[in-house]
C-alpha atoms as one frame of an Amber mdcrd trajectory, in Angstrom:
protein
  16.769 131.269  74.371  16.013 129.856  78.129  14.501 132.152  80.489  15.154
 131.382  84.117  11.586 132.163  85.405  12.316 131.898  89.349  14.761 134.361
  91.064  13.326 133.896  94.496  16.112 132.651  97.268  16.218 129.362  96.626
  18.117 128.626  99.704  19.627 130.457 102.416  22.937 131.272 102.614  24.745
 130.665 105.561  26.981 133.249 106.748  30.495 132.785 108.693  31.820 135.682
 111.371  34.459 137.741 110.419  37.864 137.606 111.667  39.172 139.528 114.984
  39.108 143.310 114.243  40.677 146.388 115.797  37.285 148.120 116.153  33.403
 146.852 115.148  33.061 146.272 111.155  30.516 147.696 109.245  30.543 144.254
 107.539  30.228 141.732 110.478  29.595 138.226 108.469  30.248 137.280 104.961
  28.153 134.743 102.679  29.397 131.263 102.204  29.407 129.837  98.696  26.226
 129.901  97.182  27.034 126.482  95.475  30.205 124.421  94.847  31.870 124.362
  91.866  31.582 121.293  90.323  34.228 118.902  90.470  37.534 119.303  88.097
  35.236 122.685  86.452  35.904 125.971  86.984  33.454 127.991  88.335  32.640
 130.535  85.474  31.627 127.395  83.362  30.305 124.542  85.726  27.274 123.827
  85.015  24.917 121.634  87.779  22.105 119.355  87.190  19.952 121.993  88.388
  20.955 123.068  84.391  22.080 126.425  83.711  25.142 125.992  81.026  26.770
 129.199  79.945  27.616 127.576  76.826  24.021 127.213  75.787  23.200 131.036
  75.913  23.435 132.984  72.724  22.478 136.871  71.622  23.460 140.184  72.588
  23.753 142.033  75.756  24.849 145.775  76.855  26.494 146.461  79.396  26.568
 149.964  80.583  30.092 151.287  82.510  31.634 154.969  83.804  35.037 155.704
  82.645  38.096 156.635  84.812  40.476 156.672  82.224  40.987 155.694  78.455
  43.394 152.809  80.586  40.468 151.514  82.152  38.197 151.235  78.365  41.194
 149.134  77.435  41.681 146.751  79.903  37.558 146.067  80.126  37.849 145.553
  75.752  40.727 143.436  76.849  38.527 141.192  79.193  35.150 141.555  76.518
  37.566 140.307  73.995  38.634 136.885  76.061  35.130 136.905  77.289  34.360
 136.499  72.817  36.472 133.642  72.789  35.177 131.696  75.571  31.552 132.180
  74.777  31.369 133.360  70.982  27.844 132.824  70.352  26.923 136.067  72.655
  27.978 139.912  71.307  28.513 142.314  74.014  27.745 146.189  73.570  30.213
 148.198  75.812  28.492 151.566  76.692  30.594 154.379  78.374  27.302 156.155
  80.571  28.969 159.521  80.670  28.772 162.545  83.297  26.671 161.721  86.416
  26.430 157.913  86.313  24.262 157.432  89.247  21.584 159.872  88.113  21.505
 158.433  84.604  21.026 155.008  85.970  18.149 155.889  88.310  16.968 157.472
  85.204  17.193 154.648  83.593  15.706 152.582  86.147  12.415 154.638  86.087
  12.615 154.111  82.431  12.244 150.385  83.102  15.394 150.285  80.639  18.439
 149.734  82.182  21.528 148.172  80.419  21.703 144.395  80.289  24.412 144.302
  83.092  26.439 147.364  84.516  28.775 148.475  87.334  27.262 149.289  91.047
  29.324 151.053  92.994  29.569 150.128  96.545  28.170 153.533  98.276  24.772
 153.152  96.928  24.458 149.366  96.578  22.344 148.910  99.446  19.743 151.892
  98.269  19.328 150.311  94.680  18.948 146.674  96.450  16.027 148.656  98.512
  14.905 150.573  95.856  14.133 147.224  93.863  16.464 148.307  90.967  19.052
 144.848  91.172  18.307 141.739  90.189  19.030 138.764  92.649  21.859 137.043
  91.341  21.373 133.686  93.576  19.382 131.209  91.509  22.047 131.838  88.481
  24.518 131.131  90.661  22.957 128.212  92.422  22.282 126.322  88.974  25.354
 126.845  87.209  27.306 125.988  90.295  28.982 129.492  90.391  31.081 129.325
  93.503  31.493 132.995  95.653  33.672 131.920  98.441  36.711 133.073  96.697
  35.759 136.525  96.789  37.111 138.549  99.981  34.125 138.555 102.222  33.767
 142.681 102.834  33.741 143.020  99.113  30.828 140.551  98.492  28.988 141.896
 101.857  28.692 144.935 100.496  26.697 143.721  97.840  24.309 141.238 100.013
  20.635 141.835 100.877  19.647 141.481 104.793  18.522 138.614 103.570  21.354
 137.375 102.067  20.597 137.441  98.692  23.704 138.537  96.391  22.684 140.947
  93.968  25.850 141.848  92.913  29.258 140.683  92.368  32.521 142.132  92.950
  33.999 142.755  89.508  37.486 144.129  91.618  38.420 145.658  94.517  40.705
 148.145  96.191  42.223 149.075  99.462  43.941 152.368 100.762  47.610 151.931
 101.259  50.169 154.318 102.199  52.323 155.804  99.371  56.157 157.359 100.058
  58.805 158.991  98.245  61.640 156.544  98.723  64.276 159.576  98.239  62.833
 161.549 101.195  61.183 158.575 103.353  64.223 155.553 103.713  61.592 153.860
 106.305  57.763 153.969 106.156  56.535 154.344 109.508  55.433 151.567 110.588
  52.684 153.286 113.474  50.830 156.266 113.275  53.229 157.571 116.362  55.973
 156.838 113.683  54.169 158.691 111.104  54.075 162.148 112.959  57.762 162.027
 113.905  58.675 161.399 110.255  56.252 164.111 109.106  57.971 166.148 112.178
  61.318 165.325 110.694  60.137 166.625 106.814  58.213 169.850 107.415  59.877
 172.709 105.491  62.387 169.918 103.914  63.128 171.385  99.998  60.022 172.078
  98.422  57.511 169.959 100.192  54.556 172.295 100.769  53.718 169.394 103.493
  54.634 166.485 104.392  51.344 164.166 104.100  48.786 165.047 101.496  45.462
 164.574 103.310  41.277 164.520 102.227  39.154 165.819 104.335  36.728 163.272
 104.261  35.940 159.958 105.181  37.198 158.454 102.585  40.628 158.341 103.936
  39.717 159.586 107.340  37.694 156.643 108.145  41.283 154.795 107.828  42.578
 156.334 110.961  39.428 156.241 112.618  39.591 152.619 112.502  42.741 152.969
 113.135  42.440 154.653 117.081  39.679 151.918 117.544  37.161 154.714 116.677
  33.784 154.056 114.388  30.756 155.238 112.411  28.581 152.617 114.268  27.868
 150.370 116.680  29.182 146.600 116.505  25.589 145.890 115.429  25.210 148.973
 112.664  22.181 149.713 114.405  23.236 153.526 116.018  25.972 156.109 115.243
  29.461 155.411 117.144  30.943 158.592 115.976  30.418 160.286 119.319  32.023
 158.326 121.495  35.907 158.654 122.732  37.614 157.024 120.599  36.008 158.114
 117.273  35.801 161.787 118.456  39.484 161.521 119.842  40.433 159.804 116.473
  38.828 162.791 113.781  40.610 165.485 116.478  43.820 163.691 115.638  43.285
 163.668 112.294  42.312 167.565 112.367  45.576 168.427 114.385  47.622 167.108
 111.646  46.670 170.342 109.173  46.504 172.465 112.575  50.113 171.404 113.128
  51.078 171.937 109.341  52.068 168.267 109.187  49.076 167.875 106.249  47.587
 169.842 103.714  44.536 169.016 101.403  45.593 168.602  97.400  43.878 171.510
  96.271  45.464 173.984  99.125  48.420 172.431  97.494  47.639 173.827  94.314
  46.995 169.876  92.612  44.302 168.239  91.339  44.676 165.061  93.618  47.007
 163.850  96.206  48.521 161.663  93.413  49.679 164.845  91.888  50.971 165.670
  94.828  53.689 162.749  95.503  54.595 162.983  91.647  55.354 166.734  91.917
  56.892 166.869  95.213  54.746 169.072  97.168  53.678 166.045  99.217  56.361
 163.147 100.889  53.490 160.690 101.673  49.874 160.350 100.743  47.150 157.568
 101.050  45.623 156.057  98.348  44.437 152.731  96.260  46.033 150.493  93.630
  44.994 153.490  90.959  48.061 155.602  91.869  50.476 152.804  90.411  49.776
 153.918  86.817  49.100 157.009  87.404  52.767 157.597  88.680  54.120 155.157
  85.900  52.590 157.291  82.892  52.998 160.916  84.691  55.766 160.513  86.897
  57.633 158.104  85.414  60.977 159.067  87.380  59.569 159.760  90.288  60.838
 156.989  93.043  58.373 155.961  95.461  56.678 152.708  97.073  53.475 151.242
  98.702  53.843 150.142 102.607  51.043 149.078 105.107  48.899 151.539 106.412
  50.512 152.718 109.899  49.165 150.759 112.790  46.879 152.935 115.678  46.227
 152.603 119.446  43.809 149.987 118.643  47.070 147.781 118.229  45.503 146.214
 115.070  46.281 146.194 111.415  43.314 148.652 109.577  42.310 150.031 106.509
  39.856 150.853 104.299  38.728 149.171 100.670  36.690 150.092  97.885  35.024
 147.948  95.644  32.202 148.202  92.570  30.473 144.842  91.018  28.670 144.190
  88.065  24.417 144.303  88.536  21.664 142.996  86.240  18.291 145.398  86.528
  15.078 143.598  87.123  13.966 144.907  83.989  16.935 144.057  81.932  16.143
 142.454  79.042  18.474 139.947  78.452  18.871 138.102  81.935  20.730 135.101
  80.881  22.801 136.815  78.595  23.904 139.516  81.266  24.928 136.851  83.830
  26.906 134.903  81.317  28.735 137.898  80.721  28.827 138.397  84.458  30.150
 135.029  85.506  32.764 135.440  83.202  34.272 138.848  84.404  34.070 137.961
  87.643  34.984 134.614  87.411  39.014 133.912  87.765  39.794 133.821  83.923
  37.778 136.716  83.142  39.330 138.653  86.454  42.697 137.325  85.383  42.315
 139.209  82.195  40.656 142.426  83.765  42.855 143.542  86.808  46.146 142.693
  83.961  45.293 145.710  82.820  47.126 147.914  85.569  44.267 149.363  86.267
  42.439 147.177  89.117  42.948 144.222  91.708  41.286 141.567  92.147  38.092
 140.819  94.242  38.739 137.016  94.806  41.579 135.130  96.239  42.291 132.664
  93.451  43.329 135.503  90.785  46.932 136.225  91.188  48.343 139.558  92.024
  49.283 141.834  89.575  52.896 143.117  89.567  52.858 146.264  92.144  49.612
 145.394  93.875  50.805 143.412  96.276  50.691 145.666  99.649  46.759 146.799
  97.744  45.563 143.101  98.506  47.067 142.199 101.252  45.161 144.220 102.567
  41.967 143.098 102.098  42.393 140.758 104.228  42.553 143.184 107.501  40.390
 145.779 105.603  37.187 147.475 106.447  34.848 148.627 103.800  35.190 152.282
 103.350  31.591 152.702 102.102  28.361 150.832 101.379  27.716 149.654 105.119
  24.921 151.689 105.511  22.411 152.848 103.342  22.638 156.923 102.719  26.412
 156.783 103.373  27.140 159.272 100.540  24.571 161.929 102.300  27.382 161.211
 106.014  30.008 161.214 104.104  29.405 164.898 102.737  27.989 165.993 106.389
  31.846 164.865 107.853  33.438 166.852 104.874  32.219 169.741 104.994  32.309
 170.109 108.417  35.822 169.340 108.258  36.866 171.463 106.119  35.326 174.384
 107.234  37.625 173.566 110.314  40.738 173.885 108.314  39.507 176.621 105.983
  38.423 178.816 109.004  41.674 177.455 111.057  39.544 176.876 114.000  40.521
 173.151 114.165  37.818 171.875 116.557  36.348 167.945 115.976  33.274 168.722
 117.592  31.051 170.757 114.894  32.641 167.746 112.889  31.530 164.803 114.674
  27.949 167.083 116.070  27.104 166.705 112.077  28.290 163.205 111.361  25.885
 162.372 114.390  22.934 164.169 112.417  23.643 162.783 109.366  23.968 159.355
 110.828  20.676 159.239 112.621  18.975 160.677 109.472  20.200 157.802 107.728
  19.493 154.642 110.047  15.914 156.444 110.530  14.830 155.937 106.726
């Protein structure tokens, strides 16, 4: 079996500017297509003159995944089994890496035996594409022909060397939307003045313990940040934002919403999850991804509730946040070509097609269609900022804002300065390595 030998740049990519923005994004510029897809081919099979053909590739390959749910083992056998048709001559090895993912695969790593290909999560893409661990994807991709403009740009970004070489692609993606109980909530509100006068308008309704369920980190506060034309960091990502008016005045507004009994966290609720929440009624309207659709359809099943648009800020500007993982090949994987077969193939439209049918995920590319109930998830990611992975050490700020914050609501002092005073530390610790 061929053994691509060079995985140097072999040309550089040229990058586009983003669309107008309510407030700086972390991802300013997004890679063009690394080739074109060869005419009247589609991309996961296109093979160039360069010569890399899919179909020529044969043996075995593991590829290493965590596990959300038994739903989302299904839907990837469902896409491995498609993938089996299309390219029979290669077997693929799905392994469930249980408990702590990230540790096992830096053990792994160190082992110089990582799986064949496996997921990469977006918060610590950019420390494993420091740390050497990834694979650069773009001389695969140039010789088949394997086109990536079809992917939104934040979610490839994410994945994309300074350099901008692509060691990872998007295998789906997800954005925060705002979730309602249709029998309590007739309109979603529309702005986030809208959304205090309807959480005004529900406190101490029936049985609601509050009206919004609420996280006290960035992982849905960074929505409303955005939102008040706040930020983490500069337009350029090179120096913490968090300090100045905007941001500060945005995390105060999101503290005053527990101070004024308008939010409560899930577990002050008594739930596992703000999911839990909206199904059991403690909570009118919570934030979350395309993952709460079947979690309300299996455990809630007569619950009634929709999706609607993130409420608009001061900044005047459609916001929100997405999340997105990708599939990576180790530099000491030991079957390359087999991995990126595999790779090409989930991430390509057919394979995606197959995938995010599965209820379980939506797509990272714009030429898969929508699954039934994701529609308000992707659109989107086209306004959407990415909600980690712009900056390396992201998880280590991430946990600073947290548990500053909610020592603030535990201790009912309510104050966004201790809050933003150790984002700022945590910030500066990580643009310094």
């Amino acid at each position: 079996m061929r053994r691509l030998l060079t995985f140097g740049v072999a040309a550089s990519l040229v990058f586009a500017a983003c669309g107008a923005a309510a407030s700086p994004s972390p991802g300013a510029s997004a890679p063009a297509s690394v080739a074109p897809e060869t005419p009247g081919g589609s991309p996961e099979a296109s093979p160039t003159a360069a010569g890399f053909d899919p179909n020529s590739i044969s043996g075995s390959v593991t590829l290493g995944q965590w596990e959300s749910s038994p739903a989302e083992r299904s839907a990837l056998a469902s896409a491995l089994a498609a993938f089996k048709v299309t390219y029979p001559k290669i077997t693929v090895d799905q392994q469930t890496i249980a408990g702590d993912y990230r540790a096992q695969m830096i053990t792994r790593f160190g082992a110089h035996n990582p799986p064949d290909i496996f997921y990469v999560n977006a918060e610590y893409a950019q420390d494993w594409i420091d740390q050497g661990f990834l694979q650069p994807l773009n001389d695969y991709a140039q010789q088949q022909g394997f086109d990536t403009s079809p992917f939104f740009k934040d979610y490839v970004n994410i994945f994309t060397g300074k350099d901008g070489t692509i060691y990872g692609l998007p295998k789906d993606g997800n954005t925060i939307a705002m979730a309602y109980n249709t029998d309590l909530v007739s309109t979603p509100p529309a702005t986030l003045d809208d959304l205090i006068s309807t959480a005004q308008s529900l406190k101490g309704q029936g049985s609601l313990k509050a009206p919004l369920c609420l996280n006290p980190g960035l992982d849905r506060g960074l929505a409303f940040i955005y939102a008040q034309g706040g930020s983490l960091l500069t337009a350029d990502n090179s120096a913490q934002a968090i300090d100045a008016p905007e941001s500060k005045a945005a995390v105060q507004w999101y503290m005053d919403l527990f101070k004024n009994g308008l939010g409560m966290t899930a577990s002050d609720m008594g739930d596992g999850w703000c999911g839990e929440a909206l199904g059991k009624g403690d909570a009118a309207i919570v934030f979350e991804g395309g993952w709460l659709l079947g979690y309300m359809q299996s455990s809630f099943p007569d619950v009634k509730w929709a999706f609607a648009e993130m409420p608009t800020g001061s900044s005047g500007s459609k916001v929100t946040i997405s999340y997105t993982a990708a599939y990576g090949i180790g530099v000491d994987s030991a079957n390359k070509d087999q991995a990126w077969v595999v790779m090409q193939y989930l991430t390509g439209p057919a394979g995606m097609a197959v995938w995010t049918g599965g209820g379980i995920a939506v797509p990272s590319r714009t030429d898969v269609p929508v699954p039934a109930g994701f529609d308000v998830i992707v659109k989107g990611a086209a306004y959407s900022k990415p909600g980690s992975g712009f900056m390396k050490g992201y998880n280590d700020v991430q946990k600073a804002f947290q548990d500053a914050f909610t020592k603030q609501i535990t201790d009912k002092t309510y104050s966004a300065d201790p809050v933003v005073a150790a984002t700022v530390d945590a910030i500066n610790k990580a643009l310094s390595q």
